[in-house]
LOBATOR-871241 format. One record per residue (C-alpha): z, x, y; residue in three letters. Coordinates in steps of 0.2 Angstrom, whole numbers, always signed. Layout:
% residues N
@up = Z, east = X, north = Y, rest = ala
...
//
This chain:
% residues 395
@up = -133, east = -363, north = +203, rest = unk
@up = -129, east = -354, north = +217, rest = unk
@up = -127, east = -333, north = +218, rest = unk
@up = -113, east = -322, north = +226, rest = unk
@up = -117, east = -305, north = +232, rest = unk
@up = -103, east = -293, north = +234, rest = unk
@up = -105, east = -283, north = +248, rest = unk
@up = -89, east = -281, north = +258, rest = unk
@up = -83, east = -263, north = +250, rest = unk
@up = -82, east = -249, north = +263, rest = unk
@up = -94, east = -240, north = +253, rest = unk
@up = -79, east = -223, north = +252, rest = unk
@up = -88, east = -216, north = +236, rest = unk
@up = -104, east = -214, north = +247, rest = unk
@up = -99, east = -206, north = +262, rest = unk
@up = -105, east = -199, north = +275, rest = unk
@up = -121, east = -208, north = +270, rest = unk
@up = -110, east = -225, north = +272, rest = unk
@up = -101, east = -221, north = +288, rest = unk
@up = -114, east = -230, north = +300, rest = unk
@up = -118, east = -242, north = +287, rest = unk
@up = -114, east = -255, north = +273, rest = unk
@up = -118, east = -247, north = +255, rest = unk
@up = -129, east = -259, north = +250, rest = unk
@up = -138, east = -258, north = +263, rest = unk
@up = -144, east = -238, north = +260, rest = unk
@up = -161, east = -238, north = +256, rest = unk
@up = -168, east = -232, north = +239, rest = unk
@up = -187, east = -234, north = +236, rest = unk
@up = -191, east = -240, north = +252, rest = unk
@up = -178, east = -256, north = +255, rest = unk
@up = -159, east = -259, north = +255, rest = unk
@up = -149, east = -260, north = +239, rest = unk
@up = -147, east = -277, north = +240, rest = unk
@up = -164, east = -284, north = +244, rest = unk
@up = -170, east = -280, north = +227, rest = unk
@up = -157, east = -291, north = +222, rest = unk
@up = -159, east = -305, north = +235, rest = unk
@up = -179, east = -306, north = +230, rest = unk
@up = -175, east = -305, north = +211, rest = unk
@up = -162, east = -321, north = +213, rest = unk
@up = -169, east = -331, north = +228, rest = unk
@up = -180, east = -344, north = +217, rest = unk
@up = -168, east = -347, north = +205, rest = unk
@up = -153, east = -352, north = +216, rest = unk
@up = -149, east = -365, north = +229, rest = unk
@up = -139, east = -352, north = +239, rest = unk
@up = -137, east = -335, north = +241, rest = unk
@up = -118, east = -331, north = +247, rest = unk
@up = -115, east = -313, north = +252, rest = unk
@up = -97, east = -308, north = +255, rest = unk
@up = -98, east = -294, north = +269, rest = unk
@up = -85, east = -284, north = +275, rest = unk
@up = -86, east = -266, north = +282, rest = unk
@up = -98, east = -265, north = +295, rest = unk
@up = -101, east = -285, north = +292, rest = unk
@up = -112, east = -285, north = +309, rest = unk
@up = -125, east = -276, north = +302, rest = unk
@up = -127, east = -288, north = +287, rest = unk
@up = -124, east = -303, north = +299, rest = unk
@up = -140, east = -297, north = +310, rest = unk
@up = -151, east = -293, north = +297, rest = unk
@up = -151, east = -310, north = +283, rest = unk
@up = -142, east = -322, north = +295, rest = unk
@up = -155, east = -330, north = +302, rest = unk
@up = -159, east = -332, north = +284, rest = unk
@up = -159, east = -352, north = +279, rest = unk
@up = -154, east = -347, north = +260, rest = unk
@up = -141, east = -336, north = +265, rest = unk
@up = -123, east = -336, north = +270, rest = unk
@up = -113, east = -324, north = +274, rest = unk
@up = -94, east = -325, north = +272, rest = unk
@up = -84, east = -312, north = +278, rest = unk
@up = -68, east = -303, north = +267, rest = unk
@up = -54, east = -294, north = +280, rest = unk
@up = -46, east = -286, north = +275, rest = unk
@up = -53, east = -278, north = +257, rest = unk
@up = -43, east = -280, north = +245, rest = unk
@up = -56, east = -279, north = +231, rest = unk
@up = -70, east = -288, north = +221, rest = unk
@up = -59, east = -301, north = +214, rest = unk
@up = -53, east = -305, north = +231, rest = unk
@up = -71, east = -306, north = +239, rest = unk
@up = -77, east = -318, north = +226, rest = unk
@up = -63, east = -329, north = +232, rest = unk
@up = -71, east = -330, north = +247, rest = unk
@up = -84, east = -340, north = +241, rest = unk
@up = -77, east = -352, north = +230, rest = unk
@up = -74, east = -366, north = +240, rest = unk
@up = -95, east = -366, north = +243, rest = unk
@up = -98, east = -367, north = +224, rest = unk
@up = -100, east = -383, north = +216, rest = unk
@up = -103, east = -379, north = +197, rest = unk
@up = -109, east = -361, north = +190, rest = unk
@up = -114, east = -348, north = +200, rest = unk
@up = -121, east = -328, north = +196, rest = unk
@up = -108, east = -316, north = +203, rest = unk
@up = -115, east = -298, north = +205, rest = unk
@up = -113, east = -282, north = +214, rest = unk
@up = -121, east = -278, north = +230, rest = unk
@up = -123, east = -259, north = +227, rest = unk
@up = -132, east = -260, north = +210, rest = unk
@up = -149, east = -264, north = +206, rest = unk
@up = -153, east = -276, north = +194, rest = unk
@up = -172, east = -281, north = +190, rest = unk
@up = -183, east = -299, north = +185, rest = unk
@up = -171, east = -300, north = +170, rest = unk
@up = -155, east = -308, north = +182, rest = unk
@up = -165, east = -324, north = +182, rest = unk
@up = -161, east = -327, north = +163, rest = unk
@up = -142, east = -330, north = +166, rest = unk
@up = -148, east = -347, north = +173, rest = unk
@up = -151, east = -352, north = +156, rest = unk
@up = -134, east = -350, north = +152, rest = unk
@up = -117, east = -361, north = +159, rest = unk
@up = -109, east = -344, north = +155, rest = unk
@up = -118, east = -325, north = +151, rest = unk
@up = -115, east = -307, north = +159, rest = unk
@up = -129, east = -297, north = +160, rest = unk
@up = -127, east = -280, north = +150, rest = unk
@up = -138, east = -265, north = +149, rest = unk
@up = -136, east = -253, north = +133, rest = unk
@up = -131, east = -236, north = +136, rest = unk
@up = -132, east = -218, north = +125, rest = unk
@up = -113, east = -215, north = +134, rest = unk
@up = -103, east = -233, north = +134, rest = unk
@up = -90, east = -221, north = +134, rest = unk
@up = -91, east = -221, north = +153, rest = unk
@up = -93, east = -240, north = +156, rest = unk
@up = -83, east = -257, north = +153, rest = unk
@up = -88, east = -260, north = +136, rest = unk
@up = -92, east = -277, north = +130, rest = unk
@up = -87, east = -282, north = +112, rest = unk
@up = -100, east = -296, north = +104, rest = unk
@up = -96, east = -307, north = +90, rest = unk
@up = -117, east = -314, north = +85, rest = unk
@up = -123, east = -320, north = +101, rest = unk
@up = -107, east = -324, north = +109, rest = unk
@up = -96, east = -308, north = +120, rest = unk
@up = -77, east = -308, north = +116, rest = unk
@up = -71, east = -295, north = +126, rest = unk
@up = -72, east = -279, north = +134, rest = unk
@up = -63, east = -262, north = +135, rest = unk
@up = -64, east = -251, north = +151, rest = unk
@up = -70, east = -233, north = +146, rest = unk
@up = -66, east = -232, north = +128, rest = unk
@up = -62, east = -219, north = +115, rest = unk
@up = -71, east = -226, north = +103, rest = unk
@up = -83, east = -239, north = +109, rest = unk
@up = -84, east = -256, north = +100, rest = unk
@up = -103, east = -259, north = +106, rest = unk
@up = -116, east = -249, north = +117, rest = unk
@up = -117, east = -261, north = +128, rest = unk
@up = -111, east = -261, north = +144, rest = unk
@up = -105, east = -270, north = +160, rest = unk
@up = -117, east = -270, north = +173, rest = unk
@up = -108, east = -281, north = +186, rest = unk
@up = -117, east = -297, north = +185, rest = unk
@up = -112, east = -315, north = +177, rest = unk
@up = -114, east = -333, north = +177, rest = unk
@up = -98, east = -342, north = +178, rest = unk
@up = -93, east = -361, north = +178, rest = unk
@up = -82, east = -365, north = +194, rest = unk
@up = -67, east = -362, north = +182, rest = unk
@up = -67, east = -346, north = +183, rest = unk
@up = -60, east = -344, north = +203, rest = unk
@up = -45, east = -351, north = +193, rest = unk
@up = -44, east = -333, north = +183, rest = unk
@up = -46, east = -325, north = +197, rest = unk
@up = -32, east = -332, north = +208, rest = unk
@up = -19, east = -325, north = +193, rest = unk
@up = -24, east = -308, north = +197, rest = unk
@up = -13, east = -295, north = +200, rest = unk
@up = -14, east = -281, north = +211, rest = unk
@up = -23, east = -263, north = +201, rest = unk
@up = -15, east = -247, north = +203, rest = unk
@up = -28, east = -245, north = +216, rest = unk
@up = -21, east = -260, north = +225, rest = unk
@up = -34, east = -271, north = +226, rest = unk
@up = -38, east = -285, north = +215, rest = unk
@up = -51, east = -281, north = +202, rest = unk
@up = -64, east = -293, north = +195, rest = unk
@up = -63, east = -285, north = +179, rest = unk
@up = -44, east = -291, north = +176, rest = unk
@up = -51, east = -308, north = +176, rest = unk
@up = -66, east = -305, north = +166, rest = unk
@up = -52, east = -303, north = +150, rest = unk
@up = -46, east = -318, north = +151, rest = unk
@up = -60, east = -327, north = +155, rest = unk
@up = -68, east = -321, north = +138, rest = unk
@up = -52, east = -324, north = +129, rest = unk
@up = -55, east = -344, north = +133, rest = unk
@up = -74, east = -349, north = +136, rest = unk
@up = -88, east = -346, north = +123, rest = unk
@up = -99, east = -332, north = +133, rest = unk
@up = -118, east = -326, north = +130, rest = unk
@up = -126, east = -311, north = +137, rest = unk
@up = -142, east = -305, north = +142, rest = unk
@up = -148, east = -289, north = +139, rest = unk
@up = -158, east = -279, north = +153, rest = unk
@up = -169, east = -264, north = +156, rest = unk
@up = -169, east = -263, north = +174, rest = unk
@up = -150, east = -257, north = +180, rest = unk
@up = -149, east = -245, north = +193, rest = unk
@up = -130, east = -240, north = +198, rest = unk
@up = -128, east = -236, north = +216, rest = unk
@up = -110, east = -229, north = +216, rest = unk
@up = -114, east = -211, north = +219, rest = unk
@up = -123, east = -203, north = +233, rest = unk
@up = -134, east = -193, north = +217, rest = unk
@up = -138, east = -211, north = +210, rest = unk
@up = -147, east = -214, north = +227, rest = unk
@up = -159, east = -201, north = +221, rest = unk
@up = -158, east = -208, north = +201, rest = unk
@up = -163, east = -224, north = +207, rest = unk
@up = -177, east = -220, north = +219, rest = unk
@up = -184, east = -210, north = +206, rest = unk
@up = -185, east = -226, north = +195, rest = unk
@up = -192, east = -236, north = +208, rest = unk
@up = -206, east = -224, north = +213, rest = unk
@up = -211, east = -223, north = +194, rest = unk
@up = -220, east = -239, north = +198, rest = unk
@up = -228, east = -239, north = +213, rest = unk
@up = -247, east = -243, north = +218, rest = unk
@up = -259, east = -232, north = +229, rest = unk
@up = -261, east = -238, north = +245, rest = unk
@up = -268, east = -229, north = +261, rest = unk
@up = -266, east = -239, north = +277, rest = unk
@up = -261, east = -225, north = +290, rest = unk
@up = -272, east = -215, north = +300, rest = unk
@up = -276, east = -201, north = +288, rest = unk
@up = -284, east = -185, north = +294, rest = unk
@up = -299, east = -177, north = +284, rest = unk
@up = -292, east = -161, north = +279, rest = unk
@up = -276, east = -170, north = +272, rest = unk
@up = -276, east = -172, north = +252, rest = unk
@up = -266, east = -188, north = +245, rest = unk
@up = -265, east = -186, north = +227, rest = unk
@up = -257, east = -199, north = +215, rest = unk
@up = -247, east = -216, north = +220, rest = unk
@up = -245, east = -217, north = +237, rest = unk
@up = -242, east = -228, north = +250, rest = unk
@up = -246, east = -223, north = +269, rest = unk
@up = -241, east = -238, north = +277, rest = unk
@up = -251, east = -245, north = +295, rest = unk
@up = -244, east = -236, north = +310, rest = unk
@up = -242, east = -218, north = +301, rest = unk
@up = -253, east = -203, north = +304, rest = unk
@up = -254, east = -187, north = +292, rest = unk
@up = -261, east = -174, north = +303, rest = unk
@up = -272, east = -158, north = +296, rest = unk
@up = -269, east = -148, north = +281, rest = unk
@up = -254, east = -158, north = +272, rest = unk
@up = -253, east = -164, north = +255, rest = unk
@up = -245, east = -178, north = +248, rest = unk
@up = -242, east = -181, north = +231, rest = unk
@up = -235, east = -196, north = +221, rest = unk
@up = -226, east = -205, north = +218, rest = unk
@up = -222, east = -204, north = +236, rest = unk
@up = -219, east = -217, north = +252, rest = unk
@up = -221, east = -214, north = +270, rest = unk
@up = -219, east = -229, north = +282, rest = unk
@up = -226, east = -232, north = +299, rest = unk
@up = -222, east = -222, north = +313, rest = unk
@up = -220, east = -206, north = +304, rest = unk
@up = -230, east = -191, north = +309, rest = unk
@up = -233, east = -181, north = +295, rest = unk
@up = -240, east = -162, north = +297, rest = unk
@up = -250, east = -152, north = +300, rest = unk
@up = -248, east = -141, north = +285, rest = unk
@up = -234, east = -153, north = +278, rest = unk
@up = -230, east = -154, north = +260, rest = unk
@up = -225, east = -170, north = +253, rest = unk
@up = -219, east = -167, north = +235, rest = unk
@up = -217, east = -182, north = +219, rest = unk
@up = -203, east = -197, north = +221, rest = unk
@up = -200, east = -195, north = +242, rest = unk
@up = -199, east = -209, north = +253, rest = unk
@up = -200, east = -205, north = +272, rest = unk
@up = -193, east = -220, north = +282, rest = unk
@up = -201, east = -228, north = +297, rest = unk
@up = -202, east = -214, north = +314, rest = unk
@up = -199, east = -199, north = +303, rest = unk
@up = -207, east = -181, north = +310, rest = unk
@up = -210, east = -168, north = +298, rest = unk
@up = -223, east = -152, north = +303, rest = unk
@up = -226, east = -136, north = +291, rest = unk
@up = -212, east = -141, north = +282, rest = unk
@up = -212, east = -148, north = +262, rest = unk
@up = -201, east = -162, north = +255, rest = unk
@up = -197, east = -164, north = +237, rest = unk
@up = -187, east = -179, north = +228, rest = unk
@up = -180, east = -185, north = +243, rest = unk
@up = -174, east = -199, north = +252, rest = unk
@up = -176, east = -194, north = +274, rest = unk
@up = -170, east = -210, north = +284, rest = unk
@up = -177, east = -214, north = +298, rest = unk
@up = -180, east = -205, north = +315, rest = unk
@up = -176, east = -190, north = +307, rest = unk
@up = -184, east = -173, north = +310, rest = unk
@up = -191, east = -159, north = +300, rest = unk
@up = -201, east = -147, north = +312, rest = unk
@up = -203, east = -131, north = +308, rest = unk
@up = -201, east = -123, north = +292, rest = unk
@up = -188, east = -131, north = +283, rest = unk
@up = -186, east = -134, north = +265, rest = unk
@up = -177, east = -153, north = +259, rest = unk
@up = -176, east = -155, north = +240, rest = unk
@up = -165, east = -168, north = +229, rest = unk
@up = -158, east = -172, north = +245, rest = unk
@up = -153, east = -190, north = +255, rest = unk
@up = -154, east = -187, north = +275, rest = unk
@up = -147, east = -200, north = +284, rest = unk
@up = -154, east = -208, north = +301, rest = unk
@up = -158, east = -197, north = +317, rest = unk
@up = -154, east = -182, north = +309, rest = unk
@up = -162, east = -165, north = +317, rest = unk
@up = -165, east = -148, north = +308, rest = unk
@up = -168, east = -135, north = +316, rest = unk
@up = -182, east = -121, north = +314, rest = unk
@up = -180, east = -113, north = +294, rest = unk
@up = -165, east = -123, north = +289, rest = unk
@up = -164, east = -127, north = +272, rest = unk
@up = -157, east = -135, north = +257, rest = unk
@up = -153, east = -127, north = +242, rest = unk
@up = -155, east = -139, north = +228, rest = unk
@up = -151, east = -126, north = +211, rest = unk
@up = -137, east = -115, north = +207, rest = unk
@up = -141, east = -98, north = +201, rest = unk
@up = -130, east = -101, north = +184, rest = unk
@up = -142, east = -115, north = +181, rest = unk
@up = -126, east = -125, north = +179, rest = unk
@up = -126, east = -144, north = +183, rest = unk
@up = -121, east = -148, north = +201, rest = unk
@up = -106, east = -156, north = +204, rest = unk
@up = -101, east = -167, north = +218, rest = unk
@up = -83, east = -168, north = +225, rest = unk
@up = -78, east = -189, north = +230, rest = unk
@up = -63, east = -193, north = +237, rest = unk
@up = -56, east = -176, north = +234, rest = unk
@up = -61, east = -175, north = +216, rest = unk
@up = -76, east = -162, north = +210, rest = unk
@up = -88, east = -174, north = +199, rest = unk
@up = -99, east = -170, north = +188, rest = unk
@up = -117, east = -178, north = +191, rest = unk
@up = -127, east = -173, north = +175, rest = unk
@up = -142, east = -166, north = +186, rest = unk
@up = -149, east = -149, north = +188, rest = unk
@up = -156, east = -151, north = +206, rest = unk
@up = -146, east = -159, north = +219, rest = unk
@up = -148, east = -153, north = +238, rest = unk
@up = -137, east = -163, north = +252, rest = unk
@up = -132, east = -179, north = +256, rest = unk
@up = -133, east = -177, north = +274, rest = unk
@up = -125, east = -193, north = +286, rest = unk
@up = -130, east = -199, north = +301, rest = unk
@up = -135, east = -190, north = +320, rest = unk
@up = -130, east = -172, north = +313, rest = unk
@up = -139, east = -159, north = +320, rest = unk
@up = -142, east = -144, north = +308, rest = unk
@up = -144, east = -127, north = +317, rest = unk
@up = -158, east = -115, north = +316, rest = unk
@up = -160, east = -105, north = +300, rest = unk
@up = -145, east = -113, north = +292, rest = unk
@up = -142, east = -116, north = +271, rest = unk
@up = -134, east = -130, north = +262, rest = unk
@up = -126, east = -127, north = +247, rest = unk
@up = -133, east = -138, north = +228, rest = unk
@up = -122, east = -153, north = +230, rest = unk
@up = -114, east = -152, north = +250, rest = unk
@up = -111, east = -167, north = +261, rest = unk
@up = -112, east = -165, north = +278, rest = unk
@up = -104, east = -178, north = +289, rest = unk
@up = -111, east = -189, north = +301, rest = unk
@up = -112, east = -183, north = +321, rest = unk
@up = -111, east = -166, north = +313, rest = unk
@up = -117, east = -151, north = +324, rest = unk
@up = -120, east = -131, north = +319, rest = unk
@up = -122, east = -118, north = +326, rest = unk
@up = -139, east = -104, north = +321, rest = unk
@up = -139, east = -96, north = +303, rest = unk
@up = -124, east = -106, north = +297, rest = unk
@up = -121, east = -107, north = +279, rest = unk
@up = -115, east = -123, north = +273, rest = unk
@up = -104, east = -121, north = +255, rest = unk
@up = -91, east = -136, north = +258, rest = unk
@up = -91, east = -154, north = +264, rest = unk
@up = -91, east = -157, north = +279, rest = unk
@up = -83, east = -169, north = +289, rest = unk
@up = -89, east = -182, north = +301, rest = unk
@up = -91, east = -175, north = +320, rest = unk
@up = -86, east = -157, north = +317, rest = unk
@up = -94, east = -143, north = +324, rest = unk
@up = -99, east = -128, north = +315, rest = unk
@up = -99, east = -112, north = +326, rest = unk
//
């Protein structure tokens, strides 16, 4: 058995935080999407194939030196159907196909039990899912978003297949989307083999810039205290946290848990690090208090600022007093707007979803829900109510 990782999507749902990056590679508890699922899968295959595409050179320095890894390459994208393709002709009999920009827990190595199994995950709102129908033991179809669901459980994007399957999908046609969608295949396939599933507990979707945050708060809940860094006597570090070696938390900051700060950061004085944060390697943060957040790293927080519910991409610089706003004072739900379309997230609390090398201004706000692009600059006590795209400059 071998297992194909998906990973050659150009990641448009997740801009700006995937312009300088491949989706699975944005980091949620501490590591890239798609390590958890490498490290979940590694000891049960022969092979793991990853199918990279956009920004392919980042995936290629980072696991080819890898001996269980290969990397094949899908250009152009023409969808998930497609890059499985790719790695057909290095399958000999079954093989687990998943998503690289989902996380899927220990339970992925039970499929190996199986000549043919998805992996499905129950859900309050199938409604929003590909639905599976079940017969006993055995799946016999599935409906995309249905009226009226014939289950609760759902597609989480990972399956065992026979090599027979490549054959399904070399009939598929072209979606509305124009790509070539795994999914069509999955039909079919059901319609002609006897298949069993797996039910899991552990199934975090990373579509969405605000899953990011769902997800890292999932991953955080089961952390263990861990204090390596240089910690200064007047700090307080309450809770599960990890400090790793190389990290110093100067005078008078708090930290509570869950919470992870990784080496290199300088952290205070009079820093407040609030529950479910992660502060990647190099990060600067002084008199300033970060809640629920995901800051990437070389990132810097100086001097008064205020990050809640927020994912802050790499090398990003915010200047003295600017803030994000996290809660609309309707107390409505924040919505997000992808590729042109307003969504609703089901959250409260969302701040901003900030990409790459941006420079904030002094003593600027952004709105609940705002994305600001990447090489983004502003000017002082700018307030930012809409997207923003990549490179602008805000005067």
């Amino acid at each position: 058995m071998k297992a194909i990782i998906l990973a050659a999507g150009n990641g448009t749902r997740m801009r700006p935080l995937a312009e300088k990056i491949p989706k699975p590679l944005l980091k949620v508890g501490g590591k890239p999407i798609i390590d958890y699922n490498i490290s979940n899968i590694r000891d049960h295959v022969e092979e793991i194939i990853i199918v990279a595409g956009y920004k392919k050179e980042i995936i290629e320095e980072r696991y080819g030196s890898d001996e269980k890894i290969k990397i094949v390459v899908q250009d152009p994208p023409l969808g998930t159907a497609d890059a499985a393709l790719k790695a057909e002709k290095f399958i000999d009999d079954t093989a687990v196909i998943m998503n690289g920009d989902d996380i899927y827990g220990k339970d992925v190595s039970k499929l190996k039990n199986y000549d043919r199994a998805f992996l499905v995950a129950e859900s309050e709102t199938p409604e929003k899912f590909g639905v599976f129908e079940k017969k006993g033991k055995k799946i016999v179809g599935i409906k995309e978003k249905p009226d009226n669901p014939p289950s609760n459980l759902v597609n989480v994007g990972c399956f065992k297949v026979c090599k027979n399957f490549f054959n399904h999908l070399k009939k598929v046609e072209k979606s509305e989307r124009g790509e070539y969608e795994i999914t069509d295949a999955m039909q079919e396939y059901l319609e002609k083999e006897d298949i069993g599933f797996v039910k899991t507990d552990t199934w975090y979707p990373c579509s969405y810039p605000w899953q990011l945050l769902e997800a890292n708060e999932k991953i955080l809940g089961s952390i263990h205290r861990k204090i390596d860094g240089e910690v200064s006597e007047s700090a307080v570090i309450n809770g599960e946290v990890i400090v790793e070696k190389g990290a110093v938390i100067k005078e008078n900051t708090v930290i509570e848990g869950p919470a992870i700060i990784k080496k290199g950061c300088r952290i205070g004085p009079m820093a407040h690090i609030r529950p479910f944060t992660v502060i990647e390697e190099d990060v600067k943060i002084s008199k300033s208090e970060v809640k629920n957040s995901v800051v990437c790293e070389g990132t810097a927080l100086p001097h008064f600022n205020y990050v809640g519910d927020s994912y802050i991409g790499k090398n990003v610089n915010f200047g003295a007093g600017s803030i994000t706003a996290n809660l609309r004072n309707d107390g409505e739900n924040v919505k997000v707007k992808v590729k042109g379309e307003l969504l609703e997230t089901g959250r409260k609390k969302i701040g901003a979803f900030v990409g790459s090398d941006t420079k904030i201004g002094v003593n600027c706000t952004l709105n609940p829900g705002v994305k600001v692009g990447a090489d983004v600059i502003t000017d002082s006590n700018i307030r930012i109510n809409k997207d923003v795209g990549n490179g602008e400059v805000l005067k």
